[in-house]
Backbone atoms as SQL, in Angstrom:
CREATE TABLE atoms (id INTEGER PRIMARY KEY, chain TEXT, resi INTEGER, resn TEXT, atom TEXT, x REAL, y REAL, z REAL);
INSERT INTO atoms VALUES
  (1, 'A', 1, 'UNK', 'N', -77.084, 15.626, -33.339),
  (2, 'A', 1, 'UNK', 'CA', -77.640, 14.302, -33.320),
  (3, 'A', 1, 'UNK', 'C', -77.155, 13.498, -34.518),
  (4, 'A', 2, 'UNK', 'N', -76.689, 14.091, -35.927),
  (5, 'A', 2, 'UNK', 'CA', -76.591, 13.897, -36.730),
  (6, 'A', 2, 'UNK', 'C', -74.982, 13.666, -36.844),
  (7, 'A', 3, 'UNK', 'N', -74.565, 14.989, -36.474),
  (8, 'A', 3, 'UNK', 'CA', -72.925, 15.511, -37.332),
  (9, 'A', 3, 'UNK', 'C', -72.295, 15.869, -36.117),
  (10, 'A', 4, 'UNK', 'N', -71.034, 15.876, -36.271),
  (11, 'A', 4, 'UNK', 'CA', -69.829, 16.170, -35.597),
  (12, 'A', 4, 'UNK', 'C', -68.783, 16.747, -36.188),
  (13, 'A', 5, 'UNK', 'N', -68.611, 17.924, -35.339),
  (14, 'A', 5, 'UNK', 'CA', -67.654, 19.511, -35.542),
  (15, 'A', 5, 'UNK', 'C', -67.242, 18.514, -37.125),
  (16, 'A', 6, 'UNK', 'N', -67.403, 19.512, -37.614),
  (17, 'A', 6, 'UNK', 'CA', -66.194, 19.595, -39.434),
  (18, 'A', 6, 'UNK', 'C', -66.669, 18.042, -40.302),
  (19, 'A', 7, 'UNK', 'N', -67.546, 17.253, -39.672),
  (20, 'A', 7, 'UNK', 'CA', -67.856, 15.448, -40.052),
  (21, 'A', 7, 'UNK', 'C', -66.379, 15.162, -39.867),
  (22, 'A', 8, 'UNK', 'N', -66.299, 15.107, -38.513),
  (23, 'A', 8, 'UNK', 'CA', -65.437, 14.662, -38.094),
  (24, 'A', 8, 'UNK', 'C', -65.680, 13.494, -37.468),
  (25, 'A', 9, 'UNK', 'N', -65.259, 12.088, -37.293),
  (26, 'A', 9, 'UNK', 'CA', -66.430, 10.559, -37.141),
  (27, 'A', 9, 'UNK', 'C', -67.594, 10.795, -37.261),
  (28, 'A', 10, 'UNK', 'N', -67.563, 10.408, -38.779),
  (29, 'A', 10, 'UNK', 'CA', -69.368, 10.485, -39.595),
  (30, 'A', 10, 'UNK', 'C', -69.676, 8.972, -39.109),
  (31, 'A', 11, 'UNK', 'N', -69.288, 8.081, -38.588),
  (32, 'A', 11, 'UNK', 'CA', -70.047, 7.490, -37.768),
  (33, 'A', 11, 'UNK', 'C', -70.464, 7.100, -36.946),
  (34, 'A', 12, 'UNK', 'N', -70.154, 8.055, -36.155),
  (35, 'A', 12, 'UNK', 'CA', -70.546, 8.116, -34.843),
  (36, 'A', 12, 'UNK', 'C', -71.752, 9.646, -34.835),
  (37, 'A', 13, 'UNK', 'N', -73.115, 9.218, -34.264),
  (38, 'A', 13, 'UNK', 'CA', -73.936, 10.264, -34.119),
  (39, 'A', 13, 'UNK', 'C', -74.445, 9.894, -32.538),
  (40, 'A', 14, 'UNK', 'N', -75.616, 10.515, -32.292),
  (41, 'A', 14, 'UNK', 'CA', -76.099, 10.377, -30.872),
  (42, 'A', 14, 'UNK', 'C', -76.640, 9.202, -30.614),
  (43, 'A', 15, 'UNK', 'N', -77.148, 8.382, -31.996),
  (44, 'A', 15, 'UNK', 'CA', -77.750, 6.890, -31.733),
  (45, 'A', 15, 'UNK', 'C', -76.581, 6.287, -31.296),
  (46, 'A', 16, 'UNK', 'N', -75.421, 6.873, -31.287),
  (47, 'A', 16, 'UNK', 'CA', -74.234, 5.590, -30.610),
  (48, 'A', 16, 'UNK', 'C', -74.243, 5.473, -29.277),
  (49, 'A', 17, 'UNK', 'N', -75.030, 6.378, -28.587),
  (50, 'A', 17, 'UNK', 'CA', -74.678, 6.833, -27.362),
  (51, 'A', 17, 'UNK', 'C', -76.238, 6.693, -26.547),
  (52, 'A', 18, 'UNK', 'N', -77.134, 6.695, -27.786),
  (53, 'A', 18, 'UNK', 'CA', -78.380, 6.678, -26.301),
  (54, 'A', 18, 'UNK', 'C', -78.649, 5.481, -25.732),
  (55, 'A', 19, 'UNK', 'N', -78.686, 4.398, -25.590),
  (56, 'A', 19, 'UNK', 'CA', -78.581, 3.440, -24.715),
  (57, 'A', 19, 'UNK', 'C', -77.307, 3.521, -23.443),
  (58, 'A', 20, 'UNK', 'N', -76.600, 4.060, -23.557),
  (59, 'A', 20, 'UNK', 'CA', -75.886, 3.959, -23.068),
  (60, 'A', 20, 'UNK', 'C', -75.675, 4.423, -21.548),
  (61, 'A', 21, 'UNK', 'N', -75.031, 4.004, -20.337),
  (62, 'A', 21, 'UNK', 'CA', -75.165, 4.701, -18.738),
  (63, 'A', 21, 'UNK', 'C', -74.147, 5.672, -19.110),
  (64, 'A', 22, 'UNK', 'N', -72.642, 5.036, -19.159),
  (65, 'A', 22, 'UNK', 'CA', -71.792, 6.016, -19.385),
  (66, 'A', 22, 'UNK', 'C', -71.111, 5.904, -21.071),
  (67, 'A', 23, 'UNK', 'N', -71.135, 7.096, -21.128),
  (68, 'A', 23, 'UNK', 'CA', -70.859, 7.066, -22.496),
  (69, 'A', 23, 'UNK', 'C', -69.708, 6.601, -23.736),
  (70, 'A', 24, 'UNK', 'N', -68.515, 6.468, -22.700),
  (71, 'A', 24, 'UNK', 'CA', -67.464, 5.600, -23.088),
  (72, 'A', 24, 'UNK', 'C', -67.087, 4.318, -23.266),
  (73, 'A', 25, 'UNK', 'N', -68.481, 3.687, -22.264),
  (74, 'A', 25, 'UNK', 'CA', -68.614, 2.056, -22.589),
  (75, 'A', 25, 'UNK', 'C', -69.069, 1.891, -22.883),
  (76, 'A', 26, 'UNK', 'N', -68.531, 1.037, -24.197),
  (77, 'A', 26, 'UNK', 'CA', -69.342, 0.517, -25.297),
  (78, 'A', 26, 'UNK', 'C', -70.278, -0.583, -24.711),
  (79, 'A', 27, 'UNK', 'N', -71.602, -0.873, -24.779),
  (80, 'A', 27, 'UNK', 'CA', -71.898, -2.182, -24.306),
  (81, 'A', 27, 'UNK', 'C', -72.620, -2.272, -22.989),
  (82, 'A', 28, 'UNK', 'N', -72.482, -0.410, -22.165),
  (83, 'A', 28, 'UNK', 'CA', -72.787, -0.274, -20.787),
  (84, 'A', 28, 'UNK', 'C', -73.981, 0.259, -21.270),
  (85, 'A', 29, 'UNK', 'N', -75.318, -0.579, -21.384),
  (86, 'A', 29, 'UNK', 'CA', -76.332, -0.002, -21.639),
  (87, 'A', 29, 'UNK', 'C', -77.269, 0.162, -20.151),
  (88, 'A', 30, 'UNK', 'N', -77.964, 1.227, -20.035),
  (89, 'A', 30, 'UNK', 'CA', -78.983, 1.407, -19.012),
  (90, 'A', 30, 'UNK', 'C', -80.221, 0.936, -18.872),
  (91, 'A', 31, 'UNK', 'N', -80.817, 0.393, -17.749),
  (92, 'A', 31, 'UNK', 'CA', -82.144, -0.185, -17.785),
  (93, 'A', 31, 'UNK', 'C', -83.033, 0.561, -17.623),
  (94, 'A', 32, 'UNK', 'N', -83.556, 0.898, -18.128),
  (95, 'A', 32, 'UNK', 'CA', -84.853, 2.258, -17.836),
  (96, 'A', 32, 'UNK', 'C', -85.966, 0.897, -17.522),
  (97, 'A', 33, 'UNK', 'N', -86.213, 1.013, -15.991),
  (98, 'A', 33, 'UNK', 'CA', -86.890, 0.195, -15.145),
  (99, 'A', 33, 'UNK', 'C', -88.394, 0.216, -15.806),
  (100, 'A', 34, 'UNK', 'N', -88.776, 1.029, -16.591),
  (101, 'A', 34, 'UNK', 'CA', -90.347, 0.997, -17.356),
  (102, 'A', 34, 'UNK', 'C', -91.084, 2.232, -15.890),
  (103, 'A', 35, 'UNK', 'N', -90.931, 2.471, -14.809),
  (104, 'A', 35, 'UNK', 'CA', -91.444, 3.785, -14.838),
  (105, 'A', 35, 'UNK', 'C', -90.861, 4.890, -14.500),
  (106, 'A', 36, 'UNK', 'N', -90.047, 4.880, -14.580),
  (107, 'A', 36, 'UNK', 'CA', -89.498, 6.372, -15.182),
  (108, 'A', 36, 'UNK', 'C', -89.645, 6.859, -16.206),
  (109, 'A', 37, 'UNK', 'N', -90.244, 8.300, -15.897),
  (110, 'A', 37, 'UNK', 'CA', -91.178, 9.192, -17.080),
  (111, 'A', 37, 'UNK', 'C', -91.047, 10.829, -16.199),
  (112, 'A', 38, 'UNK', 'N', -89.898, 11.095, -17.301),
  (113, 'A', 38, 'UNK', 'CA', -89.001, 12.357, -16.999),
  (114, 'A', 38, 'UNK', 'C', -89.637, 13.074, -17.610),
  (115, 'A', 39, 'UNK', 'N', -90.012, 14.490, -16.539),
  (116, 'A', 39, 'UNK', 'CA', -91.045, 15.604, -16.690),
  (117, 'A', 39, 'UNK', 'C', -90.314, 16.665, -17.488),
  (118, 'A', 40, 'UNK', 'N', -89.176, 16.750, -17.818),
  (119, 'A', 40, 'UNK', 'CA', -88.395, 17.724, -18.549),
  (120, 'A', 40, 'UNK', 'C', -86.847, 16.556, -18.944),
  (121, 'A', 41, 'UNK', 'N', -87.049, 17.219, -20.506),
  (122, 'A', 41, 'UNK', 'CA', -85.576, 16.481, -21.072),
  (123, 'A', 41, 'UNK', 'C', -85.078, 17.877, -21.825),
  (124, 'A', 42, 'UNK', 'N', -83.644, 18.063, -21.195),
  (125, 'A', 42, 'UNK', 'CA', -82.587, 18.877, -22.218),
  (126, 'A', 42, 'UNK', 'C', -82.120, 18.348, -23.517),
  (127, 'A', 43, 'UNK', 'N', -81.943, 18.908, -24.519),
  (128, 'A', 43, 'UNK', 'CA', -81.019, 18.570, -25.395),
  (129, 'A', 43, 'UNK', 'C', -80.606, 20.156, -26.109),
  (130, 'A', 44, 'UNK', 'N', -79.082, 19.598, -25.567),
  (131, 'A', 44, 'UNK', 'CA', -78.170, 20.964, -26.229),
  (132, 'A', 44, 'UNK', 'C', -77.893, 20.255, -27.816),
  (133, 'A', 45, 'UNK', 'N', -78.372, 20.959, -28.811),
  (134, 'A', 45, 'UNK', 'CA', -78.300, 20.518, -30.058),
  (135, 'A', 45, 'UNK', 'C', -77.384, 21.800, -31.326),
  (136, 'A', 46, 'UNK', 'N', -75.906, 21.242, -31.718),
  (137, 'A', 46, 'UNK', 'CA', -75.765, 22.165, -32.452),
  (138, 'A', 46, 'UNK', 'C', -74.470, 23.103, -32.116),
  (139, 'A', 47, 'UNK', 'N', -74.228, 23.171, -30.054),
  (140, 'A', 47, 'UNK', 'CA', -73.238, 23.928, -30.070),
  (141, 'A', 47, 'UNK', 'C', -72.224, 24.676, -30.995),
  (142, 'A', 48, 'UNK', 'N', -70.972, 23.649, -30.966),
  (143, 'A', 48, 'UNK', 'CA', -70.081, 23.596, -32.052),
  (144, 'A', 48, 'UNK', 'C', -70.313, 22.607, -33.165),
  (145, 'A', 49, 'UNK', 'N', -71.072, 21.372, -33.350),
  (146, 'A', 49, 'UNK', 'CA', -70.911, 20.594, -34.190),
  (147, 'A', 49, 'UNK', 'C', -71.568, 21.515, -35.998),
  (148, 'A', 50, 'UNK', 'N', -71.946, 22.210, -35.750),
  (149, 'A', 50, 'UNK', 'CA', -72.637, 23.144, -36.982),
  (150, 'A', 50, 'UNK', 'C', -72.217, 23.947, -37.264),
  (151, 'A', 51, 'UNK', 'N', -70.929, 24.692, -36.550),
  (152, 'A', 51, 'UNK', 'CA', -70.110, 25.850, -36.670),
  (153, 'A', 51, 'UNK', 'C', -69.518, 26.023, -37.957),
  (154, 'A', 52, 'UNK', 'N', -69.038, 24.789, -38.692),
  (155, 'A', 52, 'UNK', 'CA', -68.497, 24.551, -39.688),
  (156, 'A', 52, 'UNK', 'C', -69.510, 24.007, -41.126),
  (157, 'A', 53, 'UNK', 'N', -69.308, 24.584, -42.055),
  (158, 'A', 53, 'UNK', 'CA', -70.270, 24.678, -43.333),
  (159, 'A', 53, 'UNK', 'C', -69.910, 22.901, -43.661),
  (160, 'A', 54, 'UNK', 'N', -70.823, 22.431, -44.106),
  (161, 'A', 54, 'UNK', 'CA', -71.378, 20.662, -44.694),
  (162, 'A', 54, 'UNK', 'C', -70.212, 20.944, -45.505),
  (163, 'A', 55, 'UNK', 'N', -69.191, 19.542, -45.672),
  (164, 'A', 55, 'UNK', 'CA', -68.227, 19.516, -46.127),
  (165, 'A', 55, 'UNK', 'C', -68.549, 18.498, -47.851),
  (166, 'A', 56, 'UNK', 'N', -67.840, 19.018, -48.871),
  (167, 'A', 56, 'UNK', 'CA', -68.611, 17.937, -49.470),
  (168, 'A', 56, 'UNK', 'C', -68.210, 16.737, -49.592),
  (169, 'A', 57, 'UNK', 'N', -69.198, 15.697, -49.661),
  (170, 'A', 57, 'UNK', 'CA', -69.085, 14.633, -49.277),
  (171, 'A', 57, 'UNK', 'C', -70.084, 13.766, -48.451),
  (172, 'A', 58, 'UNK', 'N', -70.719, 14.502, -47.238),
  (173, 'A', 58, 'UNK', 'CA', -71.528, 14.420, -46.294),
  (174, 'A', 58, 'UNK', 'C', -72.472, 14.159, -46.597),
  (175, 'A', 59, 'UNK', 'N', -73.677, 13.250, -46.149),
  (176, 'A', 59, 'UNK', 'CA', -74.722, 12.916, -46.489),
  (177, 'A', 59, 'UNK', 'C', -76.565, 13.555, -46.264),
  (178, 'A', 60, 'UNK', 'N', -75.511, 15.157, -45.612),
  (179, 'A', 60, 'UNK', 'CA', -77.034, 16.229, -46.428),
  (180, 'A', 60, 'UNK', 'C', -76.519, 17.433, -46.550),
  (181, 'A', 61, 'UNK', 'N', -76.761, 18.159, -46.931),
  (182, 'A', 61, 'UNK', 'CA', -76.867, 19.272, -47.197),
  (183, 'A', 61, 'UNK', 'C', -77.309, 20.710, -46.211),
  (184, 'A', 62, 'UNK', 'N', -76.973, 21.530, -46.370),
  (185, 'A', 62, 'UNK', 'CA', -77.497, 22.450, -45.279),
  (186, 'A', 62, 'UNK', 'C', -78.651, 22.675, -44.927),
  (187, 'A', 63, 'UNK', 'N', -79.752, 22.571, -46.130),
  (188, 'A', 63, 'UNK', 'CA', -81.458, 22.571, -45.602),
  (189, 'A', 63, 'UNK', 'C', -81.800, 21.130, -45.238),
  (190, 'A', 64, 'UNK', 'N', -81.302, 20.045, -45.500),
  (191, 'A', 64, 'UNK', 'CA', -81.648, 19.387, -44.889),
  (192, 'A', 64, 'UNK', 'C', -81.567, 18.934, -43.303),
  (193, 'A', 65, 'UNK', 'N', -80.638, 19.943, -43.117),
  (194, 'A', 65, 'UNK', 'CA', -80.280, 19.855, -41.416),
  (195, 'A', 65, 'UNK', 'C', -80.979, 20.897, -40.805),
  (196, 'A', 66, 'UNK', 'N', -82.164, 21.473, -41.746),
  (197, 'A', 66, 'UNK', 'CA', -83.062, 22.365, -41.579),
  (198, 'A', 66, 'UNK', 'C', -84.390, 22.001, -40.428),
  (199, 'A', 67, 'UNK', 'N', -84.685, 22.125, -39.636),
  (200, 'A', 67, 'UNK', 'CA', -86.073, 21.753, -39.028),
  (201, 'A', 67, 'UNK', 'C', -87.092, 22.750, -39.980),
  (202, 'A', 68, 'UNK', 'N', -88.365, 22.453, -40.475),
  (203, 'A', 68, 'UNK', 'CA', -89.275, 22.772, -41.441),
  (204, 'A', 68, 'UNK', 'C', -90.089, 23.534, -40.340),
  (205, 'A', 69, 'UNK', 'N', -90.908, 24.814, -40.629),
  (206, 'A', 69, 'UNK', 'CA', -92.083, 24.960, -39.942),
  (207, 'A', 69, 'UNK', 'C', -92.653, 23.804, -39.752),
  (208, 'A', 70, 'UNK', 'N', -93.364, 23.090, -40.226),
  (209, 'A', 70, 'UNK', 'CA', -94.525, 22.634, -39.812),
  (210, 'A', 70, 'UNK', 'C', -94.102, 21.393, -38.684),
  (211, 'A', 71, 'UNK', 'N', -92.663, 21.115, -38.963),
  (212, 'A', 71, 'UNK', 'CA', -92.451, 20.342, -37.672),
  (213, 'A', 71, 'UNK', 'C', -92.023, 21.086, -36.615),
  (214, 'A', 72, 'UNK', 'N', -91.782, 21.966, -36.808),
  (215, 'A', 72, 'UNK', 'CA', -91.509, 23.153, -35.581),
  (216, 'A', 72, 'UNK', 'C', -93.118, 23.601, -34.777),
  (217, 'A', 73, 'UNK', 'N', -93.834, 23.341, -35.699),
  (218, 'A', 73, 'UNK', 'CA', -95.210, 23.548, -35.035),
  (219, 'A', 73, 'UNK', 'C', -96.132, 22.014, -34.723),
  (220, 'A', 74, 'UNK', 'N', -95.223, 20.972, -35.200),
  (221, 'A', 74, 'UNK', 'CA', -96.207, 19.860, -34.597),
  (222, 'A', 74, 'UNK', 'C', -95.247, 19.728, -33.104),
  (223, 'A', 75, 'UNK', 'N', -94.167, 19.736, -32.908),
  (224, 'A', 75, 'UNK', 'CA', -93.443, 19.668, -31.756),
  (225, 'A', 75, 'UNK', 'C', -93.514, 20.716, -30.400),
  (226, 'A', 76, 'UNK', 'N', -93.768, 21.460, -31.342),
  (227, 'A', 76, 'UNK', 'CA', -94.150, 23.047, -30.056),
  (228, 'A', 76, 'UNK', 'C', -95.620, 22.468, -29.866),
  (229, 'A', 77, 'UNK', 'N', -96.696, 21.539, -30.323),
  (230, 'A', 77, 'UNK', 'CA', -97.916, 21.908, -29.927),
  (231, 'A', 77, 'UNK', 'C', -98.309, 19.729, -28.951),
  (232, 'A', 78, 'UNK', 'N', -96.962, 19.317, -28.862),
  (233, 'A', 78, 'UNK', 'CA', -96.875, 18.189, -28.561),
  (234, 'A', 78, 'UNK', 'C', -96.091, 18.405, -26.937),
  (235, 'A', 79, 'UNK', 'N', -95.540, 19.621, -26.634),
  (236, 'A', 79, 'UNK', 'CA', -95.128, 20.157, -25.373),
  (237, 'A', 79, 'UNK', 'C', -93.874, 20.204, -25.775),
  (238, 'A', 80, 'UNK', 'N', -93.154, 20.292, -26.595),
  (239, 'A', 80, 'UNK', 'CA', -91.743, 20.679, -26.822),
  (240, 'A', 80, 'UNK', 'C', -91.425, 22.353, -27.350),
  (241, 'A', 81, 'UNK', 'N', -90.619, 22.533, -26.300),
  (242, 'A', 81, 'UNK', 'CA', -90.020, 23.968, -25.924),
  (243, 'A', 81, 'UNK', 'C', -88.981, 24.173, -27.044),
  (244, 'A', 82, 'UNK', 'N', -88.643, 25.361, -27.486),
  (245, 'A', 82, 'UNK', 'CA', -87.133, 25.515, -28.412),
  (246, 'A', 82, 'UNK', 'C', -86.770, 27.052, -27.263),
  (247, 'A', 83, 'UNK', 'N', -85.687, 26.595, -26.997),
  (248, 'A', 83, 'UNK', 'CA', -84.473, 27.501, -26.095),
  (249, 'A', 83, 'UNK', 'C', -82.925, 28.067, -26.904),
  (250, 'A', 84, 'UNK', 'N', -83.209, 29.113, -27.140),
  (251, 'A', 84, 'UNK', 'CA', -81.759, 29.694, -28.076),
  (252, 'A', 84, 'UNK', 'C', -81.218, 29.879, -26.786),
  (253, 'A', 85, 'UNK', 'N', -79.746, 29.219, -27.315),
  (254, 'A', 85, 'UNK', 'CA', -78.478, 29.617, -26.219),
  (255, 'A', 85, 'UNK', 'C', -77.623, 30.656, -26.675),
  (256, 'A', 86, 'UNK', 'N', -77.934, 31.475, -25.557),
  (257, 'A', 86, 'UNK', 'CA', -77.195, 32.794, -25.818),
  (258, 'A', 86, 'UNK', 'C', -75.654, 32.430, -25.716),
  (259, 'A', 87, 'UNK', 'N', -74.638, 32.590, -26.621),
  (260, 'A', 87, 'UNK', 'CA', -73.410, 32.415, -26.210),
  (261, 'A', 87, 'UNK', 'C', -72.650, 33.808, -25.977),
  (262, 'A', 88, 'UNK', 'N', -73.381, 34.447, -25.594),
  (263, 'A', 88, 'UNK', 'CA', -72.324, 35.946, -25.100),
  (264, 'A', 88, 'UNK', 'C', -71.685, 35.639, -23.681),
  (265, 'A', 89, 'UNK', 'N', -70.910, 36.180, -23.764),
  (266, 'A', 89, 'UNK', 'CA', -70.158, 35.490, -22.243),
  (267, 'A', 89, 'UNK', 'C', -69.885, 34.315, -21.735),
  (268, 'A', 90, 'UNK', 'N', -69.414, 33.759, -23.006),
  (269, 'A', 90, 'UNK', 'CA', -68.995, 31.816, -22.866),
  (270, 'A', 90, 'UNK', 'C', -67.465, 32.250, -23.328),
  (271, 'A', 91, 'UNK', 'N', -66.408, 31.542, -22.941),
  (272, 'A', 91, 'UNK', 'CA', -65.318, 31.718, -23.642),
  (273, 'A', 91, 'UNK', 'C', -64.661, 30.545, -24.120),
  (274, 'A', 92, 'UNK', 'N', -65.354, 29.405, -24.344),
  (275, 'A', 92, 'UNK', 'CA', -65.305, 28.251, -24.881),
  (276, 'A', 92, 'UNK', 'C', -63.949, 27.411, -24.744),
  (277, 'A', 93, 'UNK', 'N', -63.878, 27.672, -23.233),
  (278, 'A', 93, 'UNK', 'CA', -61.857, 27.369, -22.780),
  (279, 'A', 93, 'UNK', 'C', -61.824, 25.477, -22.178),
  (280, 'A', 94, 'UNK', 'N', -63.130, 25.082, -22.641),
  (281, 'A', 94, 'UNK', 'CA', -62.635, 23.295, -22.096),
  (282, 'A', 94, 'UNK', 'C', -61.826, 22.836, -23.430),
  (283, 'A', 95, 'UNK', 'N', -61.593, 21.521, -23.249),
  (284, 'A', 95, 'UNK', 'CA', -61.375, 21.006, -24.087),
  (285, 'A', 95, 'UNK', 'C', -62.045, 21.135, -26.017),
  (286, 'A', 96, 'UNK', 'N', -61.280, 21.383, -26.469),
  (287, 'A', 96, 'UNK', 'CA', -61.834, 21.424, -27.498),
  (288, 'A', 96, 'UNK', 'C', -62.621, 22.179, -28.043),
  (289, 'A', 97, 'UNK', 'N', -62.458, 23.505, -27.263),
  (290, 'A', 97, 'UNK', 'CA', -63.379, 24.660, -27.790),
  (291, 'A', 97, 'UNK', 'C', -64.724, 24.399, -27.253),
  (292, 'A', 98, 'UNK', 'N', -64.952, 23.518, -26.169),
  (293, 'A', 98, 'UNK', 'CA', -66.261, 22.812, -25.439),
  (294, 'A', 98, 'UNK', 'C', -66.655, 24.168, -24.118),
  (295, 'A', 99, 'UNK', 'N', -67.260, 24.026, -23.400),
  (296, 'A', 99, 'UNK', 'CA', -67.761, 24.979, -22.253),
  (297, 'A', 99, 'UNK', 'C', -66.622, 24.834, -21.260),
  (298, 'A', 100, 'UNK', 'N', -66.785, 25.780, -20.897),
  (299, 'A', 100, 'UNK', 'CA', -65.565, 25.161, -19.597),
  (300, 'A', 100, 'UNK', 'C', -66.491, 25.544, -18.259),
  (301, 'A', 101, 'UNK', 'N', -65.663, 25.482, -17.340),
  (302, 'A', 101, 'UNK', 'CA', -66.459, 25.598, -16.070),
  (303, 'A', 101, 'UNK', 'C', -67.010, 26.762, -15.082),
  (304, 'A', 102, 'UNK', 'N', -66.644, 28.000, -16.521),
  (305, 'A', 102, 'UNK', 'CA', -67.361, 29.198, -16.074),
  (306, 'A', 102, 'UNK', 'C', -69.018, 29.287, -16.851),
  (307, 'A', 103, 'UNK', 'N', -68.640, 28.701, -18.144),
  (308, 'A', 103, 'UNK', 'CA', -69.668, 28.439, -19.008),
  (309, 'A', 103, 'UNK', 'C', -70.345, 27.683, -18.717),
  (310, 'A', 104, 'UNK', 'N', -70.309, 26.553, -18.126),
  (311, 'A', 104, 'UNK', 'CA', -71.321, 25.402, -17.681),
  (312, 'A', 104, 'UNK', 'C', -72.274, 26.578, -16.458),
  (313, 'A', 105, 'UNK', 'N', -71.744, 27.139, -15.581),
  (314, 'A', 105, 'UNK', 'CA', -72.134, 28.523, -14.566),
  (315, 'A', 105, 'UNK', 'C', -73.317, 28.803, -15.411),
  (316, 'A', 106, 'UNK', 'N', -72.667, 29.930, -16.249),
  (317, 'A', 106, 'UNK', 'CA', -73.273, 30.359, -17.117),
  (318, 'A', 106, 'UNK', 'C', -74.879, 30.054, -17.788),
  (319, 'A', 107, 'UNK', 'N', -74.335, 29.023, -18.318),
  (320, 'A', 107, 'UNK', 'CA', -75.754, 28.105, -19.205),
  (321, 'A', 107, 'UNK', 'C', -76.745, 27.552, -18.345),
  (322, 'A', 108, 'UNK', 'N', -76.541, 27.259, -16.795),
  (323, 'A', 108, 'UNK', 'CA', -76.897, 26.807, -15.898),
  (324, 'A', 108, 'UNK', 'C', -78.019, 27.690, -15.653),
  (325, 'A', 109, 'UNK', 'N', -77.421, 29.127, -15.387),
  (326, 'A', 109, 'UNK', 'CA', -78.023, 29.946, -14.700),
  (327, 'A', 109, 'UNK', 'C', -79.008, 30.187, -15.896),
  (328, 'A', 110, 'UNK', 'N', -79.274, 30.420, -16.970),
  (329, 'A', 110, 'UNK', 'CA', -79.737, 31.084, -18.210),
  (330, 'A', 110, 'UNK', 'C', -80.769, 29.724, -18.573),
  (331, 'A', 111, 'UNK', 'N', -80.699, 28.900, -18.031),
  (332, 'A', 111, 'UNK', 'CA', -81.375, 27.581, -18.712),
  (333, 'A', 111, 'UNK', 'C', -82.631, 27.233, -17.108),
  (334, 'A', 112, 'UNK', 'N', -81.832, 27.763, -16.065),
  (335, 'A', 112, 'UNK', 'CA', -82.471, 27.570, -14.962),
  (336, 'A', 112, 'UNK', 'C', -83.815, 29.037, -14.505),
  (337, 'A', 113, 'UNK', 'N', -83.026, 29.671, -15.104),
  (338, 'A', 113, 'UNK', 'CA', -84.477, 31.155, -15.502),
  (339, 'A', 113, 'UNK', 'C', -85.332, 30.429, -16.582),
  (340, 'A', 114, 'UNK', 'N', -85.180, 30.119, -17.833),
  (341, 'A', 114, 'UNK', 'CA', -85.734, 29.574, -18.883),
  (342, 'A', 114, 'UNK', 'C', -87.195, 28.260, -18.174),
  (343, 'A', 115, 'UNK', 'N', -86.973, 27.500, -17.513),
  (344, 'A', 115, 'UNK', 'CA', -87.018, 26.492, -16.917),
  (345, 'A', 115, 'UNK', 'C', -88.167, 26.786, -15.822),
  (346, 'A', 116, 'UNK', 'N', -87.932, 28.002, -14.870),
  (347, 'A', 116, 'UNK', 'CA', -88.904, 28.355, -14.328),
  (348, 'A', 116, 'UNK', 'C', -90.007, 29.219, -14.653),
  (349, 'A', 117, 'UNK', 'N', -89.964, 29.148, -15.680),
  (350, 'A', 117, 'UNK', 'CA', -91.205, 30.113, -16.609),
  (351, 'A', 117, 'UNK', 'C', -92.100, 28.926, -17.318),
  (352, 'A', 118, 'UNK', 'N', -91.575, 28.032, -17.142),
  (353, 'A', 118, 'UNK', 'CA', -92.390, 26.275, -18.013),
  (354, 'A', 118, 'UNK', 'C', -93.470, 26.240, -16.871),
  (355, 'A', 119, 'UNK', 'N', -94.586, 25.566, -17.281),
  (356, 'A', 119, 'UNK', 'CA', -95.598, 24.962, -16.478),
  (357, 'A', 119, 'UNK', 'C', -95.337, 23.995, -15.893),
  (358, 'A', 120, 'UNK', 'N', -94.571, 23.416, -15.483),
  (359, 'A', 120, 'UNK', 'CA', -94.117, 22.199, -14.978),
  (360, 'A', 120, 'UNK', 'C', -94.678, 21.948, -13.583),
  (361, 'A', 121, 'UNK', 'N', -94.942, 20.651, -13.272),
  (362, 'A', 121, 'UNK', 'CA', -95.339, 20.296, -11.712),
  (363, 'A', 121, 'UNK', 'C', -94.627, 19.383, -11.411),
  (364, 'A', 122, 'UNK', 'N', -93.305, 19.794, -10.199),
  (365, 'A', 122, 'UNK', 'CA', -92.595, 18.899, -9.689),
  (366, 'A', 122, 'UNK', 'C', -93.268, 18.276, -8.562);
């Protein structure tokens, strides 16, 4: 949300992108009609962009890219889930060391077990 692989465009984070429909147009923002109210939101946080140690220069430090207990426990008790992604059996062959399309399989299936163990009412 923050950083990108190595601070690689430190200015560009995820605020560049959440308004946005598609993510390459600049300017193509989405209308969220006022009721839509999505019963489950993903966020893959961290993949590769953390792989690489805070370079210096960067504007935090490694604990600061820390989540704290106690916000780990106001968020878990507000209905937010934390999901470790297992990366055993990913071979990271898209672009850029990204998922490729055995791995997207993969995470699918592992996120879609995860998913049906939630209380959720569709």
């Amino acid at each position: 949300m923050v950083r990108n692989y190595n601070e690689g465009s430190p200015d560009v984070t995820y605020r560049t992108f959440y308004d946005r429909a598609l993510l390459n147009a600049s300017g193509d923002v989405w209308q969220n009609p006022g009721t839509w109210r999505p019963q489950l939101v993903v966020v893959n946080l961290g993949t590769n962009d953390f792989s690489t140690a805070v370079n210096p220069g960067e504007p935090w430090t490694p604990d600061s890219l820390a989540l704290p207990p106690e916000t780990a426990d106001t968020l878990r008790h507000s209905g937010v889930r934390y999901w470790f992604l297992d990366s055993s059996d990913l071979d990271f062959l898209g672009c850029h060391w990204h998922y490729s399309a055995h791995d997207d399989r993969v995470v699918s299936d592992r996120l879609t077990s995860f998913i049906a163990g939630l209380p959720l009412r569709w």
